[in-house]
N, C-alpha and C positions, 0 to 999 in steps of 0.2 A: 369547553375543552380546548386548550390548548394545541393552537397549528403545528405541525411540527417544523422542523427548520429546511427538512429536502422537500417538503412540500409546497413553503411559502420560493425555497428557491427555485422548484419547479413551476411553479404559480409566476412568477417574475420573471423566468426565461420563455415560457409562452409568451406573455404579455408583449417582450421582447421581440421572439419570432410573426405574432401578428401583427404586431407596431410597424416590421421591417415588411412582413408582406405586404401590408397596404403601402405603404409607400414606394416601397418596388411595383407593386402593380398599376396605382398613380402617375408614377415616372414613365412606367413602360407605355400608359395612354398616350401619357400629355406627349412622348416623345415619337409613337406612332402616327398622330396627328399633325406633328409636326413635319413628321418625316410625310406623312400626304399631304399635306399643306405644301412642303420645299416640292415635292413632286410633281405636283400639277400646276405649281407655278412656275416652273421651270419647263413642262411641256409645252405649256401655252403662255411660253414670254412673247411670244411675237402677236398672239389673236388677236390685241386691241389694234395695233399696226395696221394687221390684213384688214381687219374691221373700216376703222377709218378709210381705207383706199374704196370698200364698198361703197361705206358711204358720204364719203366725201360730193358727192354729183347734188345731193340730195340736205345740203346743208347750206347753199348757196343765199339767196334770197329769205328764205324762209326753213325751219326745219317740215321736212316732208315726212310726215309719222309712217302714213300708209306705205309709201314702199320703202321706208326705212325696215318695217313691220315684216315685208316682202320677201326684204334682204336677208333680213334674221331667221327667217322659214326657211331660207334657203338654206344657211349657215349653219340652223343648227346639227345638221349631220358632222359638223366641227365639233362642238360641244353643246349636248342637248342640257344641262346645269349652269346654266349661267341669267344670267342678271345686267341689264345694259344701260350704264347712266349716262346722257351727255350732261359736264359741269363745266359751269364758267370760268372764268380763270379766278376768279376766286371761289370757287369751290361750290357756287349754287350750283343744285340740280333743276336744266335747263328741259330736260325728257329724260322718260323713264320708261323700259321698255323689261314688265315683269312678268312673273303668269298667274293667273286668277287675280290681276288689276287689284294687289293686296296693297294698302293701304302704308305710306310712307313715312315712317319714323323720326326721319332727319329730312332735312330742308338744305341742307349743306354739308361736305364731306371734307375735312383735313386734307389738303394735299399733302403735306410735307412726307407720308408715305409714298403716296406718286410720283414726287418730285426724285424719291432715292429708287425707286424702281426704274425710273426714266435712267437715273446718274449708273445702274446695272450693278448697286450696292446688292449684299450679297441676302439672297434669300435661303427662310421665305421672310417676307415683308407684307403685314396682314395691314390689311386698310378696313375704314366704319363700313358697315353695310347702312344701310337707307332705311335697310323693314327691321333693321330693331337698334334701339338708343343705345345698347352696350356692346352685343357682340361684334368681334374683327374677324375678317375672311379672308383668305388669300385673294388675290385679284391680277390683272395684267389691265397694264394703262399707257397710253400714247399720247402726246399734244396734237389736236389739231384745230381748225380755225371753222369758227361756226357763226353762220351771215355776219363775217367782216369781223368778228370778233377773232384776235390771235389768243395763244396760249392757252384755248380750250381746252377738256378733257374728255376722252371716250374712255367711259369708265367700266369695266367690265368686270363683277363679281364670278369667281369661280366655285362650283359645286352650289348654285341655286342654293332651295331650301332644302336640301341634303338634310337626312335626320341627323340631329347633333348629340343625342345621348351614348352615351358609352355603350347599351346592349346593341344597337342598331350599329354600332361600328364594328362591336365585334364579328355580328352574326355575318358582315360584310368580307372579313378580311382572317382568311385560312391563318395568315404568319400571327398575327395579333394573339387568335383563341388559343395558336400553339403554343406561341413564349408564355401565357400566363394560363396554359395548363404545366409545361413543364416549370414553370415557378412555383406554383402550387404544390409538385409536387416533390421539389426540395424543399421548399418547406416541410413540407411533410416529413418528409425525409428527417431532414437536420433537426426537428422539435423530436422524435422519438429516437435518436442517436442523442441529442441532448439529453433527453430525460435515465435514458440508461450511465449516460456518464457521471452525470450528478447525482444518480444513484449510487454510483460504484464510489466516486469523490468522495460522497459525505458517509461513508458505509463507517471511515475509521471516526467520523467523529460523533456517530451515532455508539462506538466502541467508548468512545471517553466519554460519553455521556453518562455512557451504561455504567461504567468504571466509578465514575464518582457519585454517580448516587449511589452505587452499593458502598462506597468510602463513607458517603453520608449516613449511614442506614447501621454504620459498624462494622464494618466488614473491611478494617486496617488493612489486611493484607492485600487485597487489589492494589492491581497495576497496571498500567497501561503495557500492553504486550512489545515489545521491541519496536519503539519507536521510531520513524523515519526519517532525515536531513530536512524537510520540508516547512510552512510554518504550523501544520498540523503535527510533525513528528515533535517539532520543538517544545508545541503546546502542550503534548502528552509527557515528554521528556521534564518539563517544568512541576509539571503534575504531582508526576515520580515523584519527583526531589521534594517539594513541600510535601505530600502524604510521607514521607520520611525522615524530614525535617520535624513534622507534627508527632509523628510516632514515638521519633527520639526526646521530644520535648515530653510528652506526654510519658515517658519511661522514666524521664528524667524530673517529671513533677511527682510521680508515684516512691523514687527513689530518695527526692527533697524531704515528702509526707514520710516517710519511712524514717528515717534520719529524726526528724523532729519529733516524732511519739517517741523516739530512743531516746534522745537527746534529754527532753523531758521526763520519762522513766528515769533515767540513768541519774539525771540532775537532783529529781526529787531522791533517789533511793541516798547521792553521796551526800547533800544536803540532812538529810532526815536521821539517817545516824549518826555521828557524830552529833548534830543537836540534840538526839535523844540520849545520848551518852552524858552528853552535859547538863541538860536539863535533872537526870539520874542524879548524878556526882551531886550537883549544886540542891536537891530537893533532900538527898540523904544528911545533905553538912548542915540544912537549915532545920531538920526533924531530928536527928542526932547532935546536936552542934553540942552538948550538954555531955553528952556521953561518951565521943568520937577522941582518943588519944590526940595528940600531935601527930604520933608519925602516921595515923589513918587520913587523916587533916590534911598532910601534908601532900600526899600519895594521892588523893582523891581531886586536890586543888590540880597536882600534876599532871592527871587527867584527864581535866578539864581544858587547860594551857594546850594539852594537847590535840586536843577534838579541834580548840579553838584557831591554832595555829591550823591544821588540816582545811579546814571551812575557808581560813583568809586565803589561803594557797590556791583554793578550788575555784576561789572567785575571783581571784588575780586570774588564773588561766583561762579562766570564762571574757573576763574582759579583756585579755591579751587578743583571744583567738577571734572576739569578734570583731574587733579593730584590724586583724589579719586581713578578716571576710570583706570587712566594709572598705580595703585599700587607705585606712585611717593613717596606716603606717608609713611612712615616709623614711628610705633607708638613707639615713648621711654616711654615703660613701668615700671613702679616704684608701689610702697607700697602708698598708702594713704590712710586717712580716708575719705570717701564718707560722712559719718556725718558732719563735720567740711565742706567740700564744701556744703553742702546743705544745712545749714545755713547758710554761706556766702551768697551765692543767698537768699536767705529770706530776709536775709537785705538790699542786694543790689536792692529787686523788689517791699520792702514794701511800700515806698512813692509812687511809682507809680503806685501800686493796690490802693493806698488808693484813690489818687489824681482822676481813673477811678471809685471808687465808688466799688470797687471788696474786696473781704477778699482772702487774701493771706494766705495760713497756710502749717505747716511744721507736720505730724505727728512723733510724735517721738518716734522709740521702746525704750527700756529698752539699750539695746546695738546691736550693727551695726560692722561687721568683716570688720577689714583693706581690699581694694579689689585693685585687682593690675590693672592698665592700663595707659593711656598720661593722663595724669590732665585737660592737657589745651584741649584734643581735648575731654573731658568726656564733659568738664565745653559748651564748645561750643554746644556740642549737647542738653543739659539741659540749655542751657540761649532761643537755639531758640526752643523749648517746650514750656517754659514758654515765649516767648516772644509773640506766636500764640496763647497759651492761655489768658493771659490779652487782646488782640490785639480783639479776636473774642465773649468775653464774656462780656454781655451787664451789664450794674450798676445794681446792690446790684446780683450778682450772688458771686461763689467761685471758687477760686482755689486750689486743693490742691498737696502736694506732699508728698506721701508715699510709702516710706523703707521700707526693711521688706529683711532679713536672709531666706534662703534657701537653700537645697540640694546644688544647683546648681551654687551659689554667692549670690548676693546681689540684688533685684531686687527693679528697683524704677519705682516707675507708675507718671504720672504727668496728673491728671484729672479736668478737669474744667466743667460746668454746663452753657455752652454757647449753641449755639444753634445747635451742630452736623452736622452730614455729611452724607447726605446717603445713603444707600446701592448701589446706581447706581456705585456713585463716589470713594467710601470708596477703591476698588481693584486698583483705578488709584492716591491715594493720595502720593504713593510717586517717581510717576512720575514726571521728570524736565519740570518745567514751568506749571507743572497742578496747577489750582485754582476749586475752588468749585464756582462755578458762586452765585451762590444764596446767600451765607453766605461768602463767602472769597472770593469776586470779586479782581480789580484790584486798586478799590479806596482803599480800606480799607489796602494797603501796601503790599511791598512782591513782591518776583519777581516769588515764585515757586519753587525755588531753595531748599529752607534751610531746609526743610524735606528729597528730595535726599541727601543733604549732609548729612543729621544725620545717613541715614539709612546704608551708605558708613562707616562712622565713627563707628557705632556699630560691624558693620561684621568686622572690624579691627579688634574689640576685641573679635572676636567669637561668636559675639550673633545676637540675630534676631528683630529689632524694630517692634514691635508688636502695633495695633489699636483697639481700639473697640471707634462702636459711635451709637447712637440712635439721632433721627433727635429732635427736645426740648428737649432733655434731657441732651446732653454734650458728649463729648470725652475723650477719655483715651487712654495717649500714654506709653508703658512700654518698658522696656530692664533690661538684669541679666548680672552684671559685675564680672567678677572670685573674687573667692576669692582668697584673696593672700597666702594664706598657699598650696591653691592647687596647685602652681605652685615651691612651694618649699621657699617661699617668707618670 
């Protein structure tokens, strides 16, 4: 089973908290010994002193133990903890005067503690005890001269064999067991004010937890609730955005698959007729060919030319539009006048507006700015505009085409009064292979393609092919081509 993560961090802030109490407890010993160490050696800076003047009578000739021994009985109403060494000047212990005659560890003691307790360096200043190799004691020490030897030492350990363990210090001393009960019990304290924090901390990130495994399990629509400025609000806020990011991609994989079964549908069905039109024509000329006049021959070859011309066109658009897709197309942009082509096509579409019964017209501003982009792929996307609008607009309607200067380039709309498109359809119109069933079915030409291509062909040029259409009333296709000054031109 998996720990969870406020547990492992409240696992680690304890840790934390006892880590700090033993060492705050440690500190507060080591520094209360310390502080009774400075204390008693600073009580009894002067004992070795007084001491000496004792017995100094009795160091003459000879060291005199027994009323040295005398003196000390006397004394100890001074301090009954103590320990008394006479050392040489270099440091031998010359007598020793302990209780229960315990047995002496050292055979000689370090002055250079002596030496700085003499100089009134500041304590405490712990010198070797005699009855054991490692421990140091506070002490008070004096020079004096011992039969004829100068620079002696009267060596005076303070606190005897005093217990040295921690419980015997405490049970000794009220202020000690008080600080590390009330240590104790902030600790205490601060670990269960911890623990509810870090409860409450990790509450929202136990919320994104929750969040993304139901994200993971299916459940798109999760969210992280009103995320915070913090780096928890930010992490949930990020969240968001990719569970949204994923959604939209995932809509947009579903809408790709969607597309591509059409795509293929639509391919096989324009595909498959017209081949089986031809395949017809060409199997009746080869099982007839004996019987078939000329002008059946001739009409049926026609046909054929025709299906076949249909097929080349649909595969030209197939490979136009996927070279669009793949950015295959590379637009070589130049200066020209958009006026001068939009006449061109006027004249190139007048006979066949007239011939449909349609009025073809051109409005013309005053003046039209050079506009920069490929000629041939502008000219492409305004011949098949106009090729849908004569194609879908019934006799004595209009077409027109109007220019028109702007901020922004050159904008040309190409409007007809045919019978529109509507609102259902109008968001799917320049999808590949969409037709408008009712008004642009599949008799009426077109493979569905040549709107996707225009609209590939505008965003070359930076712009947006725009629609507007009312159902009797006619459509209106627009786009705005740079002007050529604005690119330096």
């Amino acid at each position: 089973m998996r720990t969870r993560f406020t547990a492992q961090l409240a696992l680690l802030f304890l840790v934390l908290i006892l880590g700090l109490g033993f060492s705050l407890s440690v500190l507060t010993i080591k520094a209360m010994r310390m502080f009774n160490d400075e204390t008693e050696q600073k009580l009894n800076r002067t004992l070795a002193h007084e001491m000496a003047m004792e017995f100094a009578p009795f160091l003459g000739d000879r060291i005199d133990v027994e009323r040295i021994e005398e003196r000390i009985a006397y004394l100890t109403g001074i301090n009954r903890r103590i320990e008394i060494y006479l050392l040489s000047s270099t440091g031998m212990i010359k007598a020793s005067f302990v209780s229960d005659n315990q047995r002496l560890e050292r055979s000689t003691v370090d002055l250079a503690p002596l030496k700085a307790f003499e100089r009134g360096d500041a304590v405490p200043i712990l010198g070797e005890d005699p009855l054991s190799a490692q421990r140091l004691k506070p002490f008070s020490a004096t020079e004096i001269e011992i039969m004829g030897e100068k620079h002696c030492w009267l060596y005076v350990i303070l606190g005897g064999q005093e217990v040295e363990n921690v419980a015997g210090m405490l049970s000794t001393s009220y202020i000690a067991k008080t600080t590390l009960r009330g240590l104790l019990l902030i600790l205490l304290v601060t670990g269960v004010v911890g623990l509810l924090l870090f409860t409450l901390l990790t509450r929202r990130l136990r919320v994104l937890s929750e969040v993304m495994g139901d994200f993971h399990q299916g459940r798109l629509d999760r969210r992280v609730p009103a995320p915070a400025l913090d780096e928890v609000g930010q992490l949930g806020s990020r969240f968001n955005d990719m569970a949204d990011t994923i959604v939209s991609n995932m809509d947009e994989l579903r809408k790709t698959d969607r597309l591509r079964r059409e795509l293929i549908a639509n391919v096989s069905h324009d595909l498959r007729s017209p081949l089986a039109s031809i395949q017809g024509y060409l199997e009746t000329l080869v099982m007839k060919n004996d019987t078939l006049g000329p002008e059946d021959r001739g009409r049926y070859l026609d046909i054929s030319l025709q299906n076949t011309r249909s097929l080349g066109s649909l595969v030209n658009q197939l490979f136009e539009l996927s070279k669009l897709d793949a950015r295959q197309v590379e637009p070589e942009m130049e200066r020209f006048s958009i006026a001068e082509l939009l006449q061109d096509l006027v004249m190139q579409y007048d006979a066949r507006a007239k011939e449909a019964g349609l009025i073809l017209e051109l409005d013309r501003p005053t003046a039209l700015s050079p506009v920069l982009g490929d000629i041939a792929l502008v000219e492409r996307v305004l011949t098949n505009l106009l090729d849908n609008a004569l194609r879908y607009t019934p006799a004595g309607g209009r077409v027109s085409i109007i220019p028109a200067d702007t901020l922004q380039g050159v904008r040309i709309e190409v409007r007809d009064t045919g019978a529109g498109i509507s609102a259902e359809d109008l968001p799917r119109i320049f999808e590949r292979f969409f037709r408008v069933e009712k008004s642009r079915g599949r008799g009426r030409g077109g493979a569905g393609l040549g709107l996707a291509i225009c609209k590939k062909i505008v965003e070359l040029h930076g712009g947006l092919l725009e629609v507007r259409s009312t159902l009797e009333q006619g459509t209106t296709f627009a786009f705005i081509l740079p002007h050529a000054r604005q690119l330096g031109q």
